[in-house]
C-alpha positions in Angstrom: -7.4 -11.3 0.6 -4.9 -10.4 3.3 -2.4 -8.2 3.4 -0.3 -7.4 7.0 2.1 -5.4 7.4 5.0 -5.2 10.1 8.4 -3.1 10.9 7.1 -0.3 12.2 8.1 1.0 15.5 10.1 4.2 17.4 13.2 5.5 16.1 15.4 8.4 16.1 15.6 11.1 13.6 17.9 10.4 10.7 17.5 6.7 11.3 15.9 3.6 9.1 13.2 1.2 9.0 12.0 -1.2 6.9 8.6 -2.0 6.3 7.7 -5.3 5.2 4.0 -6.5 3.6 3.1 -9.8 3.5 -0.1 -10.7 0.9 -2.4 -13.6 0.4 -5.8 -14.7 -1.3 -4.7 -13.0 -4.7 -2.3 -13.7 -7.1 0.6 -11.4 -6.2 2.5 -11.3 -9.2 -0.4 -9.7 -11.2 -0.6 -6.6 -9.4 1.0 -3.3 -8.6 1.4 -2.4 -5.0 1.2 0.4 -2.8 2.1 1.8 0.3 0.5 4.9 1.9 0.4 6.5 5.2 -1.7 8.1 7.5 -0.5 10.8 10.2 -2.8 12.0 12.8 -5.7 15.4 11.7 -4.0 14.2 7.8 -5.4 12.9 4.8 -4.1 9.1 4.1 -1.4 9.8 1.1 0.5 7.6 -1.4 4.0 7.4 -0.3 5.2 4.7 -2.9 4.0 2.2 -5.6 5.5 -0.6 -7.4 4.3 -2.4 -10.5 3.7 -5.8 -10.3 7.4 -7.1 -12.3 9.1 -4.6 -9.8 10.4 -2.8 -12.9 8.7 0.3 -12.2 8.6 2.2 -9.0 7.3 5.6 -8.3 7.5 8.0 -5.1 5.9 10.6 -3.3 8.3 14.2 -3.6 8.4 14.4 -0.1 10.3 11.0 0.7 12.7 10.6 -2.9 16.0 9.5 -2.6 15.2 8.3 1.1 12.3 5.4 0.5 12.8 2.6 -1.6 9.8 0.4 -2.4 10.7 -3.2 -3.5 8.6 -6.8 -4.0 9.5 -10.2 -3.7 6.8 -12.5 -5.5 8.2 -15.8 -4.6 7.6 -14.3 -1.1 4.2 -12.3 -2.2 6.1 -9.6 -0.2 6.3 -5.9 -0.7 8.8 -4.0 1.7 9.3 -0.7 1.6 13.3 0.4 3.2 13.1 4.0 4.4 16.4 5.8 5.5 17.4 9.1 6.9 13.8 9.4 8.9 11.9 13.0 9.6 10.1 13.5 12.3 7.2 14.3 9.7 7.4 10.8 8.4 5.5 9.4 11.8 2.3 8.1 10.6 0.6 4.7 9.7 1.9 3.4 7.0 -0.6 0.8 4.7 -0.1 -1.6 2.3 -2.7 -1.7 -0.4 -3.7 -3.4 -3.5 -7.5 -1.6 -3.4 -9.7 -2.2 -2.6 -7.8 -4.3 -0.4 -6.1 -2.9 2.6 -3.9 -4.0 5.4 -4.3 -2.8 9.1 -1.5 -0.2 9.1 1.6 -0.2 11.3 2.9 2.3 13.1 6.2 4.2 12.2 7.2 7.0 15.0 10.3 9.4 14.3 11.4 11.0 17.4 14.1 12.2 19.7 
């Protein structure tokens, strides 16, 4: 199983990124989905999960209305669009199917 992520990077305040995940070894299309992050001294927390149609999402209070988590399966992709960026969003963000995770890449919100 592999799953690597990418997208991350530096950006302003109010601005967008979108993550994307890219999985292999499993069959994609049978499984929900997850993407968490991990800022620095903080526990690792959910930030969005999709079931494994796409049909149902579900978001962390913290970034509704600003994240939106979608899947490709013909892709075996997950991508996760966040807009209007907080400085409090910079952290690693993971994609997961545990207990399978990727590496993490970075997402930094600053001026």
């Amino acid at each position: 199983v592999q799953l690597v992520e990418s997208g991350g990077g530096l950006v302003q305040p109010g601005g967008s990124l979108r993550l994307s995940c890219s999985a292999s070894g499993f069959t994609f299309s049978r499984y929900d989905m997850t993407w968490y992050r991990q800022a620095p001294g903080r526990e690792r927390e959910v930030v969005a999960a999709i079931s494994n149609t796409g049909r149902s999402t579900g978001y962390a209070n913290s970034v509704q209305g600003r994240f939106t988590i979608s899947r490709d399966n013909t892709e075996n992709t997950v991508y996760l669009q966040m807009t209007k960026l907080k400085p409090e969003d910079t952290a690693v963000y993971y994609c997961a199917n545990p207990p399978y995770w990727g590496r993490g890449t970075q997402v930094t919100v600053s001026s």
